[in-house]
MIKE-433636 format. One line per field, with one value per residue (C-alpha): x, y, z; residue number from 1; residue in one letter. Coordinates in Angstrom, 3 decimals. Layout:
BEGIN
X <- [X, ...] $
Y <- [Y, ...] $
Z <- [Z, ...] $
resi <- [NUM, ...] $
resn <- [A, ...] $
% end
This chain:
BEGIN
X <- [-21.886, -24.063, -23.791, -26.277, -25.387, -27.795, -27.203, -28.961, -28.792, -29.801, -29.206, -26.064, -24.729, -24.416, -23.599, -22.877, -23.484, -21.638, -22.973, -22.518, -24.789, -27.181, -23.594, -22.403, -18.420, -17.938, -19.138, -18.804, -19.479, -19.133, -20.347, -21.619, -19.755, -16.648, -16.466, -13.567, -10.406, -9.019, -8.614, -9.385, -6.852, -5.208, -3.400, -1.013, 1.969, 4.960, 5.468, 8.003, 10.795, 12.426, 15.604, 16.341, 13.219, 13.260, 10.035, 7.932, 4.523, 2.020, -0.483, -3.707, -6.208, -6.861, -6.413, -3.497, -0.760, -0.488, 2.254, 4.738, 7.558, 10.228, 8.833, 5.572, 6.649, 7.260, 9.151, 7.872, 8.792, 5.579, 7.428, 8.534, 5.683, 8.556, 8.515, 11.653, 9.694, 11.183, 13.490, 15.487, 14.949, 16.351, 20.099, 18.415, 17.822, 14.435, 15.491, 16.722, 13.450, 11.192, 11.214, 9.245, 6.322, 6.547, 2.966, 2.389, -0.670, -0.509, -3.824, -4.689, -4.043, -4.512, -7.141, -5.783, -6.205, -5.624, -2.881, -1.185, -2.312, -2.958, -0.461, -0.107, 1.117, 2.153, 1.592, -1.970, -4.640, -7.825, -10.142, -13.438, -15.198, -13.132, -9.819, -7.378, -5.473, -1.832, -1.153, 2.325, 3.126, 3.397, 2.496, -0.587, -0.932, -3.672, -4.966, -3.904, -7.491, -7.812, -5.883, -6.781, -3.808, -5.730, -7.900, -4.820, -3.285, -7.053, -7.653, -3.639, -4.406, -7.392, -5.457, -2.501, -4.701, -6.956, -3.080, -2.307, -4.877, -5.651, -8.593, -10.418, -11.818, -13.906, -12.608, -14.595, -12.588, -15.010, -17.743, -19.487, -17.256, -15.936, -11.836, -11.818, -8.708, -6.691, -4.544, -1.875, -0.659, 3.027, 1.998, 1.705, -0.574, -0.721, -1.121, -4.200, -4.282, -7.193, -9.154, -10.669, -13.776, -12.907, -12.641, -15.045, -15.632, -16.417, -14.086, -16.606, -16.932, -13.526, -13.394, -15.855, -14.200, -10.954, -12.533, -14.154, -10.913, -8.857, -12.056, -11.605, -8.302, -7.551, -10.572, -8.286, -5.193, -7.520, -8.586, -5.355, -3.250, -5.699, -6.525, -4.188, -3.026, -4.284, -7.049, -9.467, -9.167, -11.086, -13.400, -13.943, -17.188, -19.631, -19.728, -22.673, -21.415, -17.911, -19.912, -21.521, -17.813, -15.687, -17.987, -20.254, -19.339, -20.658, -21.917, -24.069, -27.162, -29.045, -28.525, -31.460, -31.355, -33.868, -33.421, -35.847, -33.490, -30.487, -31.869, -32.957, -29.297, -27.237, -29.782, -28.275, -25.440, -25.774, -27.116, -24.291, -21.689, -22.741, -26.484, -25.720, -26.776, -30.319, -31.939, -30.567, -31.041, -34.354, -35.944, -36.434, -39.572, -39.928, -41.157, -38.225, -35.149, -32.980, -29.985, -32.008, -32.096, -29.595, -29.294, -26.815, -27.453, -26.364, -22.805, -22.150, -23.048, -20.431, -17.545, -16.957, -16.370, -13.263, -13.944, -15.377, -16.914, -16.442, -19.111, -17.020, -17.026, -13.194, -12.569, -10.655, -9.450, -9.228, -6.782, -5.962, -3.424, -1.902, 1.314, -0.630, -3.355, -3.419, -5.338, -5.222, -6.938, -8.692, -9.919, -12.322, -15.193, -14.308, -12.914, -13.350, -13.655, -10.519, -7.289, -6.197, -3.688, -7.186, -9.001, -6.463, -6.225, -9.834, -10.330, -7.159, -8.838, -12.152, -9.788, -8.449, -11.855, -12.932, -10.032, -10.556, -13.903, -13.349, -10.333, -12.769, -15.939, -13.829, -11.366, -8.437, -5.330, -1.055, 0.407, -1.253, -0.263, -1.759, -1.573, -2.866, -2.452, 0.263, 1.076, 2.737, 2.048, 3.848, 1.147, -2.215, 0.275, 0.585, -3.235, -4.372, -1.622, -3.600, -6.741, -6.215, -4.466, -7.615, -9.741, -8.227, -7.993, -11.226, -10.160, -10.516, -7.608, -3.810, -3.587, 0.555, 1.037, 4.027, 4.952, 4.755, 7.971, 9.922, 7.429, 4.871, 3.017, 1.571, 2.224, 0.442, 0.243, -3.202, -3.116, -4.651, -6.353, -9.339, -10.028, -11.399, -14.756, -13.967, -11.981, -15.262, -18.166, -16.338, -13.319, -10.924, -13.028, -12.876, -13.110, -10.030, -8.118, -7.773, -6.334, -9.196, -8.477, -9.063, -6.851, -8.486, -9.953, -7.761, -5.088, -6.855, -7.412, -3.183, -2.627, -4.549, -2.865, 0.736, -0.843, -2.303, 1.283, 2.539, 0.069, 0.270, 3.831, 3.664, 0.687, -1.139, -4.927, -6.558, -8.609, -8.732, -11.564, -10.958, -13.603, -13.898, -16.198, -18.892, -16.623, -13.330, -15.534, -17.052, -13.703, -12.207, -14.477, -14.935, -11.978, -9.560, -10.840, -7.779, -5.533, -7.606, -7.311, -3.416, -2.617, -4.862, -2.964, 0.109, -0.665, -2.332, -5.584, -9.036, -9.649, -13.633, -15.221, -17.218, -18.837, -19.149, -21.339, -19.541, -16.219, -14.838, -12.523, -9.390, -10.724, -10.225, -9.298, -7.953, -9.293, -7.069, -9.342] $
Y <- [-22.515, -19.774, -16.730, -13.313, -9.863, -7.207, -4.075, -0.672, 2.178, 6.355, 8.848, 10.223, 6.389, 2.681, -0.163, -3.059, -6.360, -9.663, -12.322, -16.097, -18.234, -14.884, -13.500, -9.825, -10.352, -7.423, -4.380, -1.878, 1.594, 4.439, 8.026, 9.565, 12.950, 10.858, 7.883, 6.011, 6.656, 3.057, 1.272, 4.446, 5.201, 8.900, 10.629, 12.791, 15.313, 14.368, 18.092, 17.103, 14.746, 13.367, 11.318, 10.824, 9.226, 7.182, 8.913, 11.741, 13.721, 13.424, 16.061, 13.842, 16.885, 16.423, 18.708, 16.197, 15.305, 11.632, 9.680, 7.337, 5.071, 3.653, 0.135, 1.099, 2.451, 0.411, 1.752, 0.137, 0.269, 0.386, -0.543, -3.540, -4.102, -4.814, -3.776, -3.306, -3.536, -2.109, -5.272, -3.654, 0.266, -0.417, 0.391, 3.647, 6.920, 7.759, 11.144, 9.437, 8.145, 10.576, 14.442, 17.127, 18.160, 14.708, 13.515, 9.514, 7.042, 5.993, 3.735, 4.472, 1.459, 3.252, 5.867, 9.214, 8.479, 11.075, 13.798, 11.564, 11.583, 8.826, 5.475, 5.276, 2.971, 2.900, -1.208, -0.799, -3.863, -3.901, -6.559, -7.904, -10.801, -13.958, -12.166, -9.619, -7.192, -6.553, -3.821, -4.716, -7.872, -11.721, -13.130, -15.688, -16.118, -18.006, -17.413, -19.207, -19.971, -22.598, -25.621, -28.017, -28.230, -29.452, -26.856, -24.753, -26.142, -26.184, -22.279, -21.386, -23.220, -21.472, -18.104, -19.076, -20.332, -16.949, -15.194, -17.347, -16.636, -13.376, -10.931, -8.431, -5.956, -2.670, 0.580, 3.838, 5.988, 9.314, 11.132, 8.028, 6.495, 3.059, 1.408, -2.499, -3.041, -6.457, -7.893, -10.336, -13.156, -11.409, -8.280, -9.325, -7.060, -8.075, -10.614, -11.939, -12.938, -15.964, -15.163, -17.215, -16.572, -18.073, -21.795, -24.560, -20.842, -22.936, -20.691, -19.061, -16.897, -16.340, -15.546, -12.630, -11.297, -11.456, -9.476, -6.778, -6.570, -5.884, -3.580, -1.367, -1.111, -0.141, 2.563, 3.683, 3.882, 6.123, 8.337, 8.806, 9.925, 12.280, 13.964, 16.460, 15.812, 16.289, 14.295, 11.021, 8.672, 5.726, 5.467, 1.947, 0.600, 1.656, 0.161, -2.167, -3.768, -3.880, -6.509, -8.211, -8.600, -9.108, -10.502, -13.268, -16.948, -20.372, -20.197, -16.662, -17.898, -14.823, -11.019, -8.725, -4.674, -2.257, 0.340, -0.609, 1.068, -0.113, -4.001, -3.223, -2.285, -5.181, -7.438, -6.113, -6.526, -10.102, -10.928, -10.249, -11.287, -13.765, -14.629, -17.840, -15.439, -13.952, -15.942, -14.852, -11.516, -10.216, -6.393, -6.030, -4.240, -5.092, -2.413, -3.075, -1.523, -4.156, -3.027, -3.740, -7.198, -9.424, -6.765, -5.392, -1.495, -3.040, -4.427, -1.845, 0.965, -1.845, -1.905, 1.715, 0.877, 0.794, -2.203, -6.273, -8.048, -11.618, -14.673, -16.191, -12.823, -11.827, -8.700, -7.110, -3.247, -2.178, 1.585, 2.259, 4.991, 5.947, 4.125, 0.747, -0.788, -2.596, -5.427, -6.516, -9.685, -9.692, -12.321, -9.679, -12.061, -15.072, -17.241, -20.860, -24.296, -25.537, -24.140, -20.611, -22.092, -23.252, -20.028, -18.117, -20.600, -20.687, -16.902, -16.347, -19.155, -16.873, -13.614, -15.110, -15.876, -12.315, -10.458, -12.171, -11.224, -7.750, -6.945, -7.217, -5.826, -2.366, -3.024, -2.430, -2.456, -1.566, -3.094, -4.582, -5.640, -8.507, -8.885, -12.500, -13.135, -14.944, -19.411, -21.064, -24.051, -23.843, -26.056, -23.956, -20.911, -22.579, -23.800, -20.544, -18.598, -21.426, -20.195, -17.298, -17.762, -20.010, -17.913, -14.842, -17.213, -15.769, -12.170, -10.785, -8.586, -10.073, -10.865, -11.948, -13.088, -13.522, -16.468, -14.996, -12.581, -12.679, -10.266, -12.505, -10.657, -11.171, -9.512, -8.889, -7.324, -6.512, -5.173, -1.524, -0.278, 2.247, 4.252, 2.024, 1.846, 4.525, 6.706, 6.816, 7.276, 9.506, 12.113, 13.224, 14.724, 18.734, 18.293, 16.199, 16.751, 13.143, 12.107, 10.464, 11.887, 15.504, 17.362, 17.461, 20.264, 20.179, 20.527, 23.096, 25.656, 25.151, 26.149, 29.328, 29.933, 30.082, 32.231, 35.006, 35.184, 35.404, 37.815, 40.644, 40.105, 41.674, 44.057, 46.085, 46.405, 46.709, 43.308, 40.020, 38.147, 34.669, 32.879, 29.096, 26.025, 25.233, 22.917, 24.508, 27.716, 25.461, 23.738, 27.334, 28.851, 25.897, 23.336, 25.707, 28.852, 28.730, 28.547, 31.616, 33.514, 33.530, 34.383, 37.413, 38.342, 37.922, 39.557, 42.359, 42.140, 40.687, 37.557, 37.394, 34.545, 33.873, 30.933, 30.497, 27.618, 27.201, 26.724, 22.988, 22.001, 22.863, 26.469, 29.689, 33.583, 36.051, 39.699, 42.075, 45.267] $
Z <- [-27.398, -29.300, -30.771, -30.753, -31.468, -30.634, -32.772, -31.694, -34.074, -33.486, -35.278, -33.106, -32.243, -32.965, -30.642, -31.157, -28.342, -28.643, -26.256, -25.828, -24.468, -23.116, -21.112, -22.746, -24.206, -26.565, -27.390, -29.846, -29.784, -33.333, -32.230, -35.792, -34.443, -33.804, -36.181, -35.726, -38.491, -38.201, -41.982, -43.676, -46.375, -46.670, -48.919, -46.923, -46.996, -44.492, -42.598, -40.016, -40.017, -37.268, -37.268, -34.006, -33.595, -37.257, -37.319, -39.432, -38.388, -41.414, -42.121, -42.388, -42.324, -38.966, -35.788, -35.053, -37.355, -37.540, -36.523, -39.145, -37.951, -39.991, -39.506, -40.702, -44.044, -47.233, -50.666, -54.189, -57.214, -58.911, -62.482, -61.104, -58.191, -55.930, -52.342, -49.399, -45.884, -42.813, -42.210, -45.082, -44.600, -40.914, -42.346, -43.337, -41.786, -42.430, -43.720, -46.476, -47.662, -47.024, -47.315, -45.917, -48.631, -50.042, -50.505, -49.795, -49.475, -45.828, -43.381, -40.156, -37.611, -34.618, -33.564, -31.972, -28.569, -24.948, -26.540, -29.747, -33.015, -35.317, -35.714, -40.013, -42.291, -45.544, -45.535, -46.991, -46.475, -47.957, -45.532, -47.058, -45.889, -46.354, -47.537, -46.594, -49.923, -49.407, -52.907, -54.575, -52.168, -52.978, -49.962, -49.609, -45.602, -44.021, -40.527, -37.811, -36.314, -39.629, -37.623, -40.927, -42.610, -45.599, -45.782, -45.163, -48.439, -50.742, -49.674, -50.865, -54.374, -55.012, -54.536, -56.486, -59.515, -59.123, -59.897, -62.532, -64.732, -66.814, -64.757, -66.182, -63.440, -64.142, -62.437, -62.184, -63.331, -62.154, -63.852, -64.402, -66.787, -66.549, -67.475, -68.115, -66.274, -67.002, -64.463, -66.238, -63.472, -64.258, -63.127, -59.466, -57.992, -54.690, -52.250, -50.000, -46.556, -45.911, -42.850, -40.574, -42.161, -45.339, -43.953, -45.662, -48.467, -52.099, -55.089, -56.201, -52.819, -52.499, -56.327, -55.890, -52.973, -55.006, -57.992, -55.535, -53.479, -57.119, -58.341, -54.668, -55.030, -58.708, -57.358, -54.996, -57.051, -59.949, -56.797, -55.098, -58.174, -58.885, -55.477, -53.973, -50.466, -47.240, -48.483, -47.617, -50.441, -48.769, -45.709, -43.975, -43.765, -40.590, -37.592, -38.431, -41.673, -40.294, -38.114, -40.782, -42.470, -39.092, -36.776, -38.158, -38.029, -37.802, -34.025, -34.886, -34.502, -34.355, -35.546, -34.040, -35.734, -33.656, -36.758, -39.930, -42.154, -41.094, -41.389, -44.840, -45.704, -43.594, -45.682, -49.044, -47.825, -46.366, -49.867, -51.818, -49.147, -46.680, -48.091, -45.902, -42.832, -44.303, -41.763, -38.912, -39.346, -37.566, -37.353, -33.476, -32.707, -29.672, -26.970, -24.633, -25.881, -27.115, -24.876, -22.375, -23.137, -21.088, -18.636, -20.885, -19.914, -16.563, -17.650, -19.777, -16.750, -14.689, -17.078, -16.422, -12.732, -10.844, -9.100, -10.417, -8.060, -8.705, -7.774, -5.465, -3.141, -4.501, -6.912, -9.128, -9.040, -12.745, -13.294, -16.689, -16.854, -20.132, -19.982, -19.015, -16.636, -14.139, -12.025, -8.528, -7.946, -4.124, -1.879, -0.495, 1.016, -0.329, 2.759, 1.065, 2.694, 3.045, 3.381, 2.772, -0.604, -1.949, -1.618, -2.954, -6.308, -6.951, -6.493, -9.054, -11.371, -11.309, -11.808, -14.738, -16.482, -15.483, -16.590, -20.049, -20.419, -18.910, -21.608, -24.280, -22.278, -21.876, -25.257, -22.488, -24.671, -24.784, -21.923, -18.609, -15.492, -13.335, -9.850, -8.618, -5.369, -4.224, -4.670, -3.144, -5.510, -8.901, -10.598, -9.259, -11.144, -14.129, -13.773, -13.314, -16.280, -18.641, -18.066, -18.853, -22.447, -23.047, -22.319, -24.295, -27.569, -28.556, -28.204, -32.032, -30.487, -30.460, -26.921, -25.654, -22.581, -20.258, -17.496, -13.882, -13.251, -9.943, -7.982, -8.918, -12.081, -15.408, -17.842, -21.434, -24.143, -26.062, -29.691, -28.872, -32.517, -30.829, -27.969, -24.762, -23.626, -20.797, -23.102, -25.601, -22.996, -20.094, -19.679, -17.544, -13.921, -13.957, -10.080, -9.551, -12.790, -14.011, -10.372, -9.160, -5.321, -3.707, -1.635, 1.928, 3.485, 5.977, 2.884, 1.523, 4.942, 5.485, 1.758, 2.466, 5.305, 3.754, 0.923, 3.505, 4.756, 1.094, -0.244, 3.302, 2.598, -0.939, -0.924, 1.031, 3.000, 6.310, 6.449, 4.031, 2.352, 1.779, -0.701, -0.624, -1.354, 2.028, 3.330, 3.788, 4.932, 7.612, 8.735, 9.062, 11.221, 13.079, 13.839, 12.211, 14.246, 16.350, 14.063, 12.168, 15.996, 15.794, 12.450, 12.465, 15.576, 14.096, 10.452, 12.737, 10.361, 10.578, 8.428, 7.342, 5.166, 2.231, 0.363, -2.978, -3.928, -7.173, -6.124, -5.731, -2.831, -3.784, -5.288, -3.122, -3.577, -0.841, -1.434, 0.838, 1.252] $
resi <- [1, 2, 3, 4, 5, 6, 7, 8, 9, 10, 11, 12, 13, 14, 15, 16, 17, 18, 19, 20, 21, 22, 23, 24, 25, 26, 27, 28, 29, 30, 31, 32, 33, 34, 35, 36, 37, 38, 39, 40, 41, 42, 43, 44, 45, 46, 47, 48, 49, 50, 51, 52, 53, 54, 55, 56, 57, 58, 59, 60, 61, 62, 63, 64, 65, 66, 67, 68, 69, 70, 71, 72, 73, 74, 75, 76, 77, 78, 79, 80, 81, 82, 83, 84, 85, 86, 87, 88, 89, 90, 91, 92, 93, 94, 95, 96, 97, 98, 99, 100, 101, 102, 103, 104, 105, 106, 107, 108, 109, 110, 111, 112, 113, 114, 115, 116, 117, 118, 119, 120, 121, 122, 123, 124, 125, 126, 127, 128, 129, 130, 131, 132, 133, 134, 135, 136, 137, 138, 139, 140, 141, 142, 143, 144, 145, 146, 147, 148, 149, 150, 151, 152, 153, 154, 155, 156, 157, 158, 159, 160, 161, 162, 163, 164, 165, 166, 167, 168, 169, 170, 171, 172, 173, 174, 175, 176, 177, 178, 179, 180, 181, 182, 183, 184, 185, 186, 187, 188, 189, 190, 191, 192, 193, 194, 195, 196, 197, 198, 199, 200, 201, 202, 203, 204, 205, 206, 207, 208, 209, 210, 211, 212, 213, 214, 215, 216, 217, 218, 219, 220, 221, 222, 223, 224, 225, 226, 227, 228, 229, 230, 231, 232, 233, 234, 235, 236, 237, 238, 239, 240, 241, 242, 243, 244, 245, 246, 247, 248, 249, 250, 251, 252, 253, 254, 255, 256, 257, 258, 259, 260, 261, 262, 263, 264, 265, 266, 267, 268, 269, 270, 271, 272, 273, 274, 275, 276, 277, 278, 279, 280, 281, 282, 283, 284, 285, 286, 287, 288, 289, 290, 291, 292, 293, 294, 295, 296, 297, 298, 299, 300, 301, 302, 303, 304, 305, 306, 307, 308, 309, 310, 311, 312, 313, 314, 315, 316, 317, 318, 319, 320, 321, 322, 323, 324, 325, 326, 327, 328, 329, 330, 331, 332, 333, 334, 335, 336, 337, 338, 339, 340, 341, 342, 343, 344, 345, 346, 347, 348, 349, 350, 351, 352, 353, 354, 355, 356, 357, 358, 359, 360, 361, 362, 363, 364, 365, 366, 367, 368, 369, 370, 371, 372, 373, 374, 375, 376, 377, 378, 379, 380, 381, 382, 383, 384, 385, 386, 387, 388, 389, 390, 391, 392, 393, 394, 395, 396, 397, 398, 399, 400, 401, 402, 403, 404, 405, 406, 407, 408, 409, 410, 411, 412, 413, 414, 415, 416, 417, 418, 419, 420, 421, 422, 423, 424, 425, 426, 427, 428, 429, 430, 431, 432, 433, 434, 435, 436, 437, 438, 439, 440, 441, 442, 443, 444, 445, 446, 447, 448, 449, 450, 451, 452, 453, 454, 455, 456, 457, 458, 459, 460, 461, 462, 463, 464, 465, 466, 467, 468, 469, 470, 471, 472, 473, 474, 475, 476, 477, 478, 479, 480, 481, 482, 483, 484, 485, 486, 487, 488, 489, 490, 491, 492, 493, 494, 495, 496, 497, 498, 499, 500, 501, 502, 503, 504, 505, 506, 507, 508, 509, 510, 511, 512, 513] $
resn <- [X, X, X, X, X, X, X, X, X, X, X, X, X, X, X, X, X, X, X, X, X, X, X, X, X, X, X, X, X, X, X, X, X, X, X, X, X, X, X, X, X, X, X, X, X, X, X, X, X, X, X, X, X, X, X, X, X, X, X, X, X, X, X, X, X, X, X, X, X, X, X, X, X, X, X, X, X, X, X, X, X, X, X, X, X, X, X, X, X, X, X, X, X, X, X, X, X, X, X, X, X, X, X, X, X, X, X, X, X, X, X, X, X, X, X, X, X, X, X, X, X, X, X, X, X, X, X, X, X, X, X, X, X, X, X, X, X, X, X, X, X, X, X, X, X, X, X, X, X, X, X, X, X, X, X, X, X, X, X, X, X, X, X, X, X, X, X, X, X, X, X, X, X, X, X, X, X, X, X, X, X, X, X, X, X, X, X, X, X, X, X, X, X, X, X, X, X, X, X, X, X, X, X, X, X, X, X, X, X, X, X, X, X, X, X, X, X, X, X, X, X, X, X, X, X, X, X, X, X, X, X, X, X, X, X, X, X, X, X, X, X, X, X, X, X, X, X, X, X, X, X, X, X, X, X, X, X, X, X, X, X, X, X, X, X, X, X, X, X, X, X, X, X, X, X, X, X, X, X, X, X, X, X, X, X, X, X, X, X, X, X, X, X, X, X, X, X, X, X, X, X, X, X, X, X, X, X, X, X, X, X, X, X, X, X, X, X, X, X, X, X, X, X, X, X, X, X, X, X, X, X, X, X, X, X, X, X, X, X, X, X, X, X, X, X, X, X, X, X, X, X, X, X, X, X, X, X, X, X, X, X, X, X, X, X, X, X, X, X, X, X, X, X, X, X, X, X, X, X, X, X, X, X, X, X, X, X, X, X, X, X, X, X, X, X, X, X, X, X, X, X, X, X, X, X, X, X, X, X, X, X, X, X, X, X, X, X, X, X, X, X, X, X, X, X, X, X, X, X, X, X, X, X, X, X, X, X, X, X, X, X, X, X, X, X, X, X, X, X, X, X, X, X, X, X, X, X, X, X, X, X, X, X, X, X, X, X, X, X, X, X, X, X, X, X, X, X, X, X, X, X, X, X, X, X, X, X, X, X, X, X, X, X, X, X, X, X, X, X, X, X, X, X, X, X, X, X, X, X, X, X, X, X] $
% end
């Protein structure tokens, strides 16, 4: 299986394509107007406490106050570098650790998304390319995509001797100036998580990444003591070199930029951090837009549909809603060639590739709810619930999934970080208010009836106007007219009409004159 990622830069946006073997998986989208907050470390100021909830609001300097659980927040001693996590502050009300006015260093982990504000933590991580920072923790964790438990063991010695010997780091210390900084192995700075990344990585690249991890942070530390609070005391990288760092492994075979500039600067980058990549890296100039390659214009304009249409002839009907989504998996066409059992399993097998590929297509996440049609056969269930967890192992995104409940659903969890696709390229419809239905003009014309009655009831006027879209207009004067004949007999007033090209269904005024 290969790799290419297609990356197509403007001025007002960046996207990112993922696709394996020529089919679109993953996309990524960073709006320069609206550049995503997640990883970005903040000093802040807690302004609202809340103990029934074991929560506090943090004022971020954003419209939004961001949002702090007790589980996210860590205390350290930063005499003794040792830390309590939220196992241990459980016992505790959080009004008992923090206080409103105090100012503390928190990271985003979640984007503000519909009406809530940012998700914070005080747990800061520092990612680069092979290695994760934990500040003022002793843990040395290695992914769990490295299955060699050799390797496992060669990549935890190289950390452990990197902490046991003396390092001397340069921090800016602002205006220019530089502070050699040494880190004695007693001082326990922090700990480093190995990412996937970092498998068959020689010392010396997970040295350097060590050194530039120690040399951001101590940056950080200088910055943060001296900046008062609401303030931004680190920024994570753009969207395009968060793909160099996050994205790239072994089975990348190609990386193709359609911005001159913006190859010019992943190449920099790819020389000091992944130089094993420099040629794979290409300047498109083609004449076709690159998005256009793959047909991937197409899927993207699909992934904001309601409805997948699956090879077979089946489909799946995608809602999100903001407490979860959901998916109901359809026959539709599909009629197979044997037996109705075997339609149904090889339509859910299908579903259950599709549904993988479409949670990372439209970065669906929180909870969701699958509806595969009903078996009879335990095995074609289990069959088809193991297709899917293979299928999601690729997902960059935690991805938990449940065995089939008693009514016959799946249900899973996906770790939800940033807005989803819809959420970034559309909004709520001004027509229908978010429903996605209309009232009907039949509806509509009964409405208006009860409030003529209400409104001759209360004030006063020889005749009415009633102002509506074309199509109630039409339905009153025509199938309605009756109905129009007796209430102006019975209100003792004449009723007239008016369009109003601007108004939507469901708009309408009554004018008594």
């Amino acid at each position: 299986m290969s790799e290419e990622i297609l990356i197509n830069v403007t001025p007002h946006e960046t996207r990112v394509a993922v696709l394996e073997n020529g089919v679109l998986q993953d996309v990524h989208i960073e709006r320069t107007r609206k550049r995503g907050l997640v990883g970005n470390i903040i000093k802040g100021r807690v302004y609202r406490v809340l103990p029934g909830m074991q929560s506090a609001f943090v004022d971020i300097g954003l419209e939004r106050t961001g949002f702090l659980h007790v589980s996210d927040l860590v205390e350290s001693d930063e005499d003794l570098e040792v830390e309590s996590v939220a196992g241990d502050l459980a016992e505790n009300s959080i009004d008992t650790l923090l206080t409103e006015g105090q100012e503390l260093l928190v990271q985003v982990v979640k984007d503000p998304i519909g009406a809530k504000g940012a998700r914070l933590t005080t747990r800061i991580s520092i990612p680069s390319r092979y290695l994760v920072f934990i500040p003022n923790h002793s843990v040395i964790g290695v992914s769990q995509r490295i299955e060699d438990e050799a390797e496992r063991e060669r990549l935890r010695r190289v950390i452990t001797h990197y902490q046991a010997e003396e390092q001397q780091v340069a921090l800016g210390a602002g205006g220019g100036a530089t502070v050699l900084h040494t880190i004695k192995p007693e001082a326990a700075r922090g700990g480093f998580i190995i990412r996937t990344a970092a498998e068959s990585a020689d010392e010396d690249e997970l040295y350097r990444d060590m050194d530039f991890l120690l040399k951001l942070w101590g940056s950080i530390s200088i910055r943060a003591k001296n900046t008062y609070a609401p303030a931004l005391i680190h920024e994570d990288l753009p969207l395009v070199v968060r793909t160099m760092r996050d994205l790239t492994h072994g089975e990348v075979e190609k990386i193709r930029i359609d911005s001159k500039e913006t190859y010019k600067r992943v190449m920099e980058f790819s020389k000091h951090f992944i130089p094993d990549f420099l040629g794979r890296i290409e300047y498109y100039s083609g004449e076709r837009p690159i998005m256009d390659l793959y047909s991937i214009e197409d899927e993207l304009q699909k992934s904001l549909e309601r409805k997948v249409q699956l090879k077979s002839g089946g489909h799946l009907v995608i809602d999100q809603t903001e407490a979860m989504t959901t998916i109901d998996v359809n026959t539709g066409a599909f009629v197979g060639h044997r037996n109705l059992e075997e339609t149904i399993y090889k339509t859910n097998l299908e579903a259950a590739q599709a549904i993988a590929k479409q949670l990372r297509l439209r970065n669906l996440g929180g909870i969701i709810i699958i509806d595969f049609i009903d078996m009879q056969e335990q095995e074609h269930a289990r069959q088809v619930l193991r297709t899917l967890e293979k299928r999601v192992e690729k997902d960059h995104s935690r991805v938990t999934i449940s065995e089939f409940t008693s009514l016959g659903l799946v249900q899973l969890t996906r770790k939800r970080t940033r807005e989803s696709m819809e959420q970034i390229l559309c909004e709520p419809c001004p027509t229908c208010n978010g429903r996605g239905s209309m009232k009907t003009p039949e509806t509509v014309c009964y409405e208006i009836f009860r409030e003529i009655l209400r409104e001759v009831r209360q004030f006063d006027g020889s005749k009415l106007l009633v102002i509506a879209a074309q199509s109630i207009v039409d339905m009153l004067t025509d199938e309605e007219s009756a109905s129009v004949a007796e209430l102006e007999e019975f209100i003792g007033r004449p009723i007239t009409f008016q369009v109003e090209p601007l108004y939507i269904r469901e708009q309408y005024d009554i004018v008594l004159l």
